[in-house]
ZAMARGU-4260 file (C-alpha; in steps of 0.2 Angstrom, whole numbers, plus 5000, padded with zeros to 4 digits):
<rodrens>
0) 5000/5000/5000 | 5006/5017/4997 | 5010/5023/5016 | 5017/5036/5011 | 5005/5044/5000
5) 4992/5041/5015 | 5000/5052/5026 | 5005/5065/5014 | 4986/5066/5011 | 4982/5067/5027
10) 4993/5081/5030 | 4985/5091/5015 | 4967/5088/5018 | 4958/5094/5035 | 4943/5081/5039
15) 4934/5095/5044 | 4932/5103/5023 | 4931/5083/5018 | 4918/5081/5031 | 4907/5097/5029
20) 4906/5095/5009 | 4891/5082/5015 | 4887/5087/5033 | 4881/5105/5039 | 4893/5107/5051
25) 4896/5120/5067 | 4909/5124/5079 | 4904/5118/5094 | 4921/5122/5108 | 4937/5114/5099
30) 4927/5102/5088 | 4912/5104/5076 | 4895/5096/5077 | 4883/5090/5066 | 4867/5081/5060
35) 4876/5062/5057 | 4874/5057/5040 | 4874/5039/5044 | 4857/5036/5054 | 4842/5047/5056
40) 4842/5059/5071 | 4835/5077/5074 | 4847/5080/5090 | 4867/5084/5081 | 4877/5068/5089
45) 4889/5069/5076 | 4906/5074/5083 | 4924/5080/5071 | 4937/5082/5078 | 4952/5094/5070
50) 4963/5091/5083 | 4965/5074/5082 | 4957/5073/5063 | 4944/5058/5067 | 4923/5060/5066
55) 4912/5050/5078 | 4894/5048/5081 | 4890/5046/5097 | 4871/5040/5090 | 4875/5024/5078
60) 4894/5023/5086 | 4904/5025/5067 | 4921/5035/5067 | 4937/5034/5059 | 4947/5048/5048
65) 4943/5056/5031 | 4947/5039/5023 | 4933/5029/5031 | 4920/5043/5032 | 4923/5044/5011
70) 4923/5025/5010 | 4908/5026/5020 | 4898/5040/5014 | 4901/5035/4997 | 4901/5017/4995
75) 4921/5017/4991 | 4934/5003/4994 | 4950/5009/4999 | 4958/5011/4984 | 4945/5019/4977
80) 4944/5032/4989 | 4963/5033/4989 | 4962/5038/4974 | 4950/5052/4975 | 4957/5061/4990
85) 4974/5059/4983 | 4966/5070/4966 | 4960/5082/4977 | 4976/5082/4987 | 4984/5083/4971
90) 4995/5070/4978 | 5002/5058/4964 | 5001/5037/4968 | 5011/5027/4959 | 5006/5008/4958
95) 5014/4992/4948 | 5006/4992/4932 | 4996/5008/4933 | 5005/5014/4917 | 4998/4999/4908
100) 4978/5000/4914 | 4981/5021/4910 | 4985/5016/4893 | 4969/5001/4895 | 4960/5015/4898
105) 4962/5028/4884 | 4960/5014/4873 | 4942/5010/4878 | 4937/5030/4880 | 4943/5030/4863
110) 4933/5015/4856 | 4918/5023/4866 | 4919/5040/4857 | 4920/5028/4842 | 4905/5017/4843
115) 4895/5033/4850 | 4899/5042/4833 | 4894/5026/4822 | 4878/5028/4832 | 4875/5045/4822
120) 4884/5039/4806 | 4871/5033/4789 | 4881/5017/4793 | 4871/5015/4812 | 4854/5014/4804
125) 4852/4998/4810 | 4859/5003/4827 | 4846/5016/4829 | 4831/5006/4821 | 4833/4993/4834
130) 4832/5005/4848 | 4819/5016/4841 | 4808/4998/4839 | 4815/4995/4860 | 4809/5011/4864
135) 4825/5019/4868 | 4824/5038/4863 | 4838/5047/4857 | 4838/5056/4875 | 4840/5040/4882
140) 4853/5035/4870 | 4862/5050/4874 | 4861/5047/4892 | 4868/5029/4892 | 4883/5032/4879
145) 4874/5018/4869 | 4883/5016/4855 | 4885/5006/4838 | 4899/4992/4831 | 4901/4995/4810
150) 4899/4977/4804 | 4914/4979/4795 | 4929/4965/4800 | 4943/4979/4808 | 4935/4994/4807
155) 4938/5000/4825 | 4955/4990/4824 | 4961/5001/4810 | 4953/5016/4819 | 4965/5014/4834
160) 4978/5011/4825 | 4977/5026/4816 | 4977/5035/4835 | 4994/5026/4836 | 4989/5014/4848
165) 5000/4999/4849 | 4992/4983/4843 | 4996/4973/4859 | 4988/4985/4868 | 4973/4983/4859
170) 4972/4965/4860 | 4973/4967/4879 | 4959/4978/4879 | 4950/4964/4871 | 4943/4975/4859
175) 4953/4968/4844 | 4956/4949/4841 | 4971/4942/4832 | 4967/4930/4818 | 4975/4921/4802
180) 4973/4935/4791 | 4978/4948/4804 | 4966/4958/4818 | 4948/4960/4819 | 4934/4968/4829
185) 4925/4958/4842 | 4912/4969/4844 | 4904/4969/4825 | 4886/4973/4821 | 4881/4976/4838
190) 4872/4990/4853 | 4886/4994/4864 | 4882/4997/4883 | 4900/5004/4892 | 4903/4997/4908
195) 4910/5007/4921 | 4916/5003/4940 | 4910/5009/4958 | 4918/5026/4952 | 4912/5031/4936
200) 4929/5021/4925 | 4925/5014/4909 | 4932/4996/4913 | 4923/4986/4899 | 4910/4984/4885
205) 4894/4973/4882 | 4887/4970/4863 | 4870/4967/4858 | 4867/4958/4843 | 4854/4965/4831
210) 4852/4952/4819 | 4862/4938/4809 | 4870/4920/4819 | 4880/4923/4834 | 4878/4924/4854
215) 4865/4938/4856 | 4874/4945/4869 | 4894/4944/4873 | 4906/4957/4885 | 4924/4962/4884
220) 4936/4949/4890 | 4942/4950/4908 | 4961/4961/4911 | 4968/4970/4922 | 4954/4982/4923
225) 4938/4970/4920 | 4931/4957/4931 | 4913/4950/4926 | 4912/4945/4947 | 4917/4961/4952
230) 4905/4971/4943 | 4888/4975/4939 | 4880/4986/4925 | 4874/5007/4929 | 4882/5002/4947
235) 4890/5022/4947 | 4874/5028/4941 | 4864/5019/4955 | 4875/5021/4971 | 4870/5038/4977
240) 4851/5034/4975 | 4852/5017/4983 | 4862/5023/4997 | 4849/5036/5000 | 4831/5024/4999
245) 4841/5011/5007 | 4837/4996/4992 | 4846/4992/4978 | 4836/4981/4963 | 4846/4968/4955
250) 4840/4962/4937 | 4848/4952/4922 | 4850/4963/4907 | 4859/4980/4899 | 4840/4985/4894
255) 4830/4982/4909 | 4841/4991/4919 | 4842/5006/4906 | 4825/5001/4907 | 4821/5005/4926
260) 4833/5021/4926 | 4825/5029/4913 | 4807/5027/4925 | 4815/5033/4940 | 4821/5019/4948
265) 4839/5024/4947 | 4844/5011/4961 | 4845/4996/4947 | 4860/4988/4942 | 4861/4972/4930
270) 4871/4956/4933 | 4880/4955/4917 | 4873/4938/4911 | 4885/4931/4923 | 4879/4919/4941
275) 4880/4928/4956 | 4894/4930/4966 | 4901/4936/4982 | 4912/4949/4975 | 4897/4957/4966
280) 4885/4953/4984 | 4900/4964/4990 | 4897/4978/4981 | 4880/4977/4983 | 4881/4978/5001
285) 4892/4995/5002 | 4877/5004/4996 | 4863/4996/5006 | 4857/4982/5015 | 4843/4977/5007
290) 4842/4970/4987 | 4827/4965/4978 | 4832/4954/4966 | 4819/4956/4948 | 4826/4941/4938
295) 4817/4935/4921 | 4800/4927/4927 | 4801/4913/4915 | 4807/4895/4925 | 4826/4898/4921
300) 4825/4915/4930 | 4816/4910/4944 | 4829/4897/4947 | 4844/4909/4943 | 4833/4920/4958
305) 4833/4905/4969 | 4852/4901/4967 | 4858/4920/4967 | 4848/4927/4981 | 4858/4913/4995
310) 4875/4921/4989 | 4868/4938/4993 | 4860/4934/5008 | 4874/4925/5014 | 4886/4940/5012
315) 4873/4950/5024 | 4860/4956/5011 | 4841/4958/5014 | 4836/4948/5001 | 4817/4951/4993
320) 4813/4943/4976 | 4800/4953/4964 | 4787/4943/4954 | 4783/4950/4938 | 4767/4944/4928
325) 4770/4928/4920 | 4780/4929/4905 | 4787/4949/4906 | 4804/4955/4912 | 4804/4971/4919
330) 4809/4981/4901 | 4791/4974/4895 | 4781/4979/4909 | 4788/4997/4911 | 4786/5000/4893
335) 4764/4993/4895 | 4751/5005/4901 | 4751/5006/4919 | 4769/4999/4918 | 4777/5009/4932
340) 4764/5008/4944 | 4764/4988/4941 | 4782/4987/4946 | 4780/4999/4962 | 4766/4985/4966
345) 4778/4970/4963 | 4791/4978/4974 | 4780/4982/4989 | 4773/4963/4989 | 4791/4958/4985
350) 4794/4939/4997 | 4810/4935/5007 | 4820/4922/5001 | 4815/4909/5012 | 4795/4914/5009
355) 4800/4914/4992 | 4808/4897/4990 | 4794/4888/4999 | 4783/4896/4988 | 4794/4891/4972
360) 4793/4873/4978 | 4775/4871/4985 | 4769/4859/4973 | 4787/4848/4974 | 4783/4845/4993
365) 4766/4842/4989 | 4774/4827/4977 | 4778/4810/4982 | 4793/4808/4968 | 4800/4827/4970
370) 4796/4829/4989 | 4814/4823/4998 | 4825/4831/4984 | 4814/4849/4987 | 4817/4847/5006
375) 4836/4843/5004 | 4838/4857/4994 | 4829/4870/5006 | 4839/4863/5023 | 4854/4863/5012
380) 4850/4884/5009 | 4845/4884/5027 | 4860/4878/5033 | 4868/4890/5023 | 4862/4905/5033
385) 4864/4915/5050 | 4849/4909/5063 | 4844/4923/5065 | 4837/4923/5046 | 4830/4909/5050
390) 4821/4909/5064 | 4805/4920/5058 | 4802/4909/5046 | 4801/4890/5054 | 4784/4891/5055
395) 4780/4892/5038 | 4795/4882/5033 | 4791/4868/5046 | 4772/4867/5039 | 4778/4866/5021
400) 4789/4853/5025 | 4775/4843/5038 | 4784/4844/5052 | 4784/4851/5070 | 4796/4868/5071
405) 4802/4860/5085 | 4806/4844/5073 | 4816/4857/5061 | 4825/4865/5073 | 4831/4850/5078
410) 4834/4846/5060 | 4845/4858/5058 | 4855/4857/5073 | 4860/4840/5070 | 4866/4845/5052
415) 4875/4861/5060 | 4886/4852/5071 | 4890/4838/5059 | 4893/4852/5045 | 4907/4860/5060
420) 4913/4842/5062 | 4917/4841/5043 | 4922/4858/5043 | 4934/4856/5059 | 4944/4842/5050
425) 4943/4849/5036 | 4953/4865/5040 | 4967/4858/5049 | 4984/4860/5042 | 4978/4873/5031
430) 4988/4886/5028 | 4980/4905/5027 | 4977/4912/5010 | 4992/4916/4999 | 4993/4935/4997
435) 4984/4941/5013 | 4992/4945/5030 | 4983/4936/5045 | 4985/4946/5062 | 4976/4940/5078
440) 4977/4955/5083 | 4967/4963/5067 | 4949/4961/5070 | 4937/4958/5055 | 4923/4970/5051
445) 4906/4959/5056 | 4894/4975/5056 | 4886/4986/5068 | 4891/4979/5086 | 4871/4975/5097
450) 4879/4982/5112 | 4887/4999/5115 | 4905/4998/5119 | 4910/5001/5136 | 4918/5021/5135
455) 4933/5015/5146 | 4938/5003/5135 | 4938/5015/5121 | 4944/5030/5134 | 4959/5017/5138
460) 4965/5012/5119 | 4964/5030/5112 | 4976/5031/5128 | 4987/5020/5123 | 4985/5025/5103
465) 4988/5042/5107 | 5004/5040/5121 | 5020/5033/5114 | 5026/5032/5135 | 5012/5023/5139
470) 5013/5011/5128 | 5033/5007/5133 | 5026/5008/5154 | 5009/5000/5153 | 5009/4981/5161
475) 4999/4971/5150 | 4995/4957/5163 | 4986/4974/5174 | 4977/4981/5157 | 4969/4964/5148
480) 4959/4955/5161 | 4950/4973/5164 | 4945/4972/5143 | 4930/4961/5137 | 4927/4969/5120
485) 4937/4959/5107 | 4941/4974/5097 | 4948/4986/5110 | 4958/4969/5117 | 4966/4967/5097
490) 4971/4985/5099 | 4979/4985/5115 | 4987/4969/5111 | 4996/4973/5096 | 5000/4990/5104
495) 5008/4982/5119 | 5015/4970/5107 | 5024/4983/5100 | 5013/4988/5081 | 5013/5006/5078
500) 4998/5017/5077 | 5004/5020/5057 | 5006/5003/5054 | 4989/4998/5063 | 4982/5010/5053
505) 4989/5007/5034 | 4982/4987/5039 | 4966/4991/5044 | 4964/5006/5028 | 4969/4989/5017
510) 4957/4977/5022 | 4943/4990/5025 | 4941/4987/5044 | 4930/4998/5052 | 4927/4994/5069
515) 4943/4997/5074 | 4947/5016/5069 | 4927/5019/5077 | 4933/5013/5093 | 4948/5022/5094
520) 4939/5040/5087 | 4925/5037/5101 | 4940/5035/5114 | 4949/5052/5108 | 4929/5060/5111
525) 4926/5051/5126 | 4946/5058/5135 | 4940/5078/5129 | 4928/5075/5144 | 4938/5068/5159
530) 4944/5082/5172 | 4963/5086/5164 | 4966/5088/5184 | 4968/5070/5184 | 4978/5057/5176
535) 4967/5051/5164 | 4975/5034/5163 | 4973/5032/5180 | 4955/5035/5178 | 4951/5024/5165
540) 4961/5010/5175 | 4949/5013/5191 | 4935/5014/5178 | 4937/4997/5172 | 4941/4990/5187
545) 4924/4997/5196 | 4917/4989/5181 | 4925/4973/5181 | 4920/4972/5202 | 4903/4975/5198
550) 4900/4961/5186 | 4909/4949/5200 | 4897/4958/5211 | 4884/4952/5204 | 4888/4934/5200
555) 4891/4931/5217 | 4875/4939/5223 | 4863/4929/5212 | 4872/4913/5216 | 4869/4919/5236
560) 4851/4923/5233 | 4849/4905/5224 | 4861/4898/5240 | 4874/4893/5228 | 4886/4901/5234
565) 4902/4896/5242 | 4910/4902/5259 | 4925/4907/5249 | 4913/4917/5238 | 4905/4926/5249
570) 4920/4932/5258 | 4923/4937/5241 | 4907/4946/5240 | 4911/4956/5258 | 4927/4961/5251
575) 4921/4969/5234 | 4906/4977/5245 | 4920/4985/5253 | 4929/4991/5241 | 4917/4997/5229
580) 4907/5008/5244 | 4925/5015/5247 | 4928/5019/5233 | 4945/5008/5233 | 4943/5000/5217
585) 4961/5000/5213
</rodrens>
């Protein structure tokens, strides 16, 4: 990762003018406050911080620095938003390679200015028929950058050329194609949809065949800039508008999702033609939790729904499949009468996946032949899935399946814990992902926390964090048995392990953790309101340590009060009564 370049940004940029281009913010003593732009409230608990250059909502608990407020905010990975900030830094990062994708990329804004003038050309007739008989208007056309392939054999190859593009280049691109009698176009005789990334970067190209043999659709080849898994079409158009309503809709093809965009439903995005995958459920779930998921509704696409939507909900996805009229994709039924208020109607009675796939199989349970394969393949989805998903549906999944929901669960429990057998043997002697750094002292990003954190612990790691001497001086054998959320015991472990903050830092900036840089921006917060007449460590250590005796406390009275307890015990009990009225904690 480029370190340097981080910190050169940071030094340029001052959270508070990154922060306050999406936030009304106002000086409130040495920070600035605000409405947070992360959950609903009406009361400011938005805090940003210029001193120490971290954000933190006291409301939903998310903080960090300028980085992962933009990642946040905007949907971003870390590159991405590296990238931005270092453009408005005017910080240059150099990466291996990047000449190459620069020059990947002039090639395909070059092609696209191409194909969008053929569009207009005597020679796109054809082009603009086909769209005029789809509906598409020349606004539209416009809109989308659609453009037009000449049928002719190397017409854009010679084109580039002529720009004095090298010919390996091209074929990289996977625009050109070498053959026995020299380079030709892939893309011949066919509507051209660019594809772009998270960001707005042409990345690739998908053709629609008019007429004549041939696949009717096909897309560029995958290269350094292209992954069909890793992307999905209109996905820069939609990210804003899906972050905002909270839903993104998930469909099949380049038109229905023009389709949708053009009657308002900017949240669509289209699947490229290609299986579901978690590095697409990925980006799906950095613009919102919820997907409804508007596949074909002929029998193929109701099974490509029923496969795709378990890789989405298992990547932490609310999952609701639409039903469309029999035999209409969504193109068909927002071009009828009535169209748009149809579809609204098939998203508000959209089904969860588990009501959908009981529904999708009603008549295989209810046959004899078909019954035991149905009900394999639902416990196998089942067991595929958090219990939490689960759990408001086993009522209606046990009565579609004829048995007690006490019988299901304990179905599924027996297949869980011989799944983790499987699994246990399995994974031993493996060795951890080529590539990727494993820390045990780097927690992974598993979503909003259902408890608050308790605000020594974060008092006590921006502490640490923050205070070079107390890291060298502090006894970890004293400071660990008084911390009981894992992510505050990774930080103070590596910390006292001897990891520097920067280091810490450039790790957790790579592999997008979250909870981490919250924690430690709550901590900075939380210390600007201790008495400075005090030593705040000491504080925080008598904090925890009141905190720690109470729980004992508490143990040991409800094992009195149940005549459980020992004599030892409650000697125990006596002394931590002492202390705690006392006020002797440490």
């Amino acid at each position: 990762m480029a370190d340097d370049a981080v910190a050169e940004i940071k030094s340029r940029l001052d959270i508070v003018d990154v922060v306050g281009a999406y936030v009304p913010l106002r000086k409130a003593g040495r920070n600035y406050l605000g409405l947070c732009p992360f959950h609903g409230e009406k009361t400011p608990s938005f805090h940003v911080s210029p001193e120490r250059q971290t954000y933190h909502c006291f409301g939903c608990g998310k903080g960090g620095d300028i980085f992962s407020f933009l990642m946040e905010i905007e949907g971003l990975s870390f590159p991405e938003a590296l990238e931005q900030l270092a453009l408005r830094a005017g910080v240059v990062v150099r990466r291996k390679a990047e000449e190459r994708r620069t020059g990947l990329r002039d090639v395909l804004d070059e092609a696209l200015l191409f194909f969008r003038r053929a569009l207009s050309l005597p020679s796109g007739e054809i082009g603009r028929s086909y769209l005029a008989r789809r509906q598409v208007s020349r606004t539209h056309e416009e809109a989308f950058e659609l453009g037009w392939t000449p049928r002719a054999w190397d017409a854009l190859a010679r084109h580039l050329e002529g720009k004095n593009f090298p010919l390996k280049l091209l074929e990289e691109s996977g625009l050109v194609m070498a053959g026995k009698k020299g380079f030709y176009d892939r893309f011949r005789g066919r509507i051209i949809f660019p594809i772009r990334d998270l960001t707005g970067k042409l990345i690739a190209f998908g053709g629609r065949l008019v007429d004549g043999e041939g696949a009717k659709y096909i897309n560029s080849p995958e290269n350094e800039l292209y992954s069909k898994r890793r992307s999905l079409y209109l996905i820069d158009r939609a990210r804003r508008v899906a972050m905002e309503r909270g839903r993104t809709i998930l469909v099949e093809g380049y038109m229905d999702a023009l389709r949708l965009h053009a009657e308002g439903f900017t949240e669509a995005v289209a699947s490229l033609g290609t299986a579901l995958t978690e590095e697409q459920a990925g980006l799906l779930k950095r613009l919102s939790d919820r997907c409804y998921i508007c596949y074909d509704s002929d029998l193929s696409g109701k099974e490509a729904t029923l496969k795709g939507m378990y890789v989405l909900q298992r990547s932490g996805l609310d999952v609701h499949v639409v039903a469309l009229p029999a035999g209409k994709d969504p193109d068909e039924l927002l071009l009828q009468p009535g169209g748009k208020e149809a579809f609204e109607r098939a998203l508000g009675e959209a089904r969860p996946l588990l009501a959908h796939h009981i529904a999708l199989r009603a008549e295989a349970f209810r046959d004899r032949r078909r019954r035991r394969g149905a009900i394999e393949e639902l416990i196998e989805g089942l067991l595929s899935l958090p219990l939490l998903d689960i759990a408001p549906f086993l009522p209606e999944i046990a009565s579609a399946m004829d048995v007690f929901p006490r019988q299901l669960q304990q179905i599924l429990d027996e297949r869980r814990k011989g799944l983790s057998l499987s699994l246990s043997v399995e994974g031993r002697g493996q060795r951890p992902e080529e590539g990727k750094r494993v820390s045990p002292c780097v927690p992974v990003d598993g979503g909003e926390e259902e408890n608050p954190r308790d605000p020594w612990e974060e008092i006590l790691c921006w502490l640490l964090w923050s205070d070079g001497r107390l890291r060298s001086e502090a006894d970890a054998s004293v400071v660990l048995p008084l911390l009981k959320d894992p992510v505050a015991c990774s930080i103070v472990c590596a910390l006292l392990a001897g990891e520097m903050p920067e280091e810490l830092s450039a790790r957790w900036l790579e592999t997008e953790e979250k909870k981490a840089p919250a924690l430690l921006a709550a901590g900075g917060d939380r210390c600007e309101r201790l008495p400075r007449d005090r030593s705040r460590w000491d504080l925080a250590l008598q904090g925890l340590t009141e905190v720690r005796l109470r729980e004992e406390y508490d143990v040991i009275k409800a094992r009195m009060v149940a005549g459980e307890a020992t004599a030892e015990e409650m000697s125990r009990y006596r002394e931590i009564a002492g202390k705690l009225k006392g006020g002797r904690a440490t």
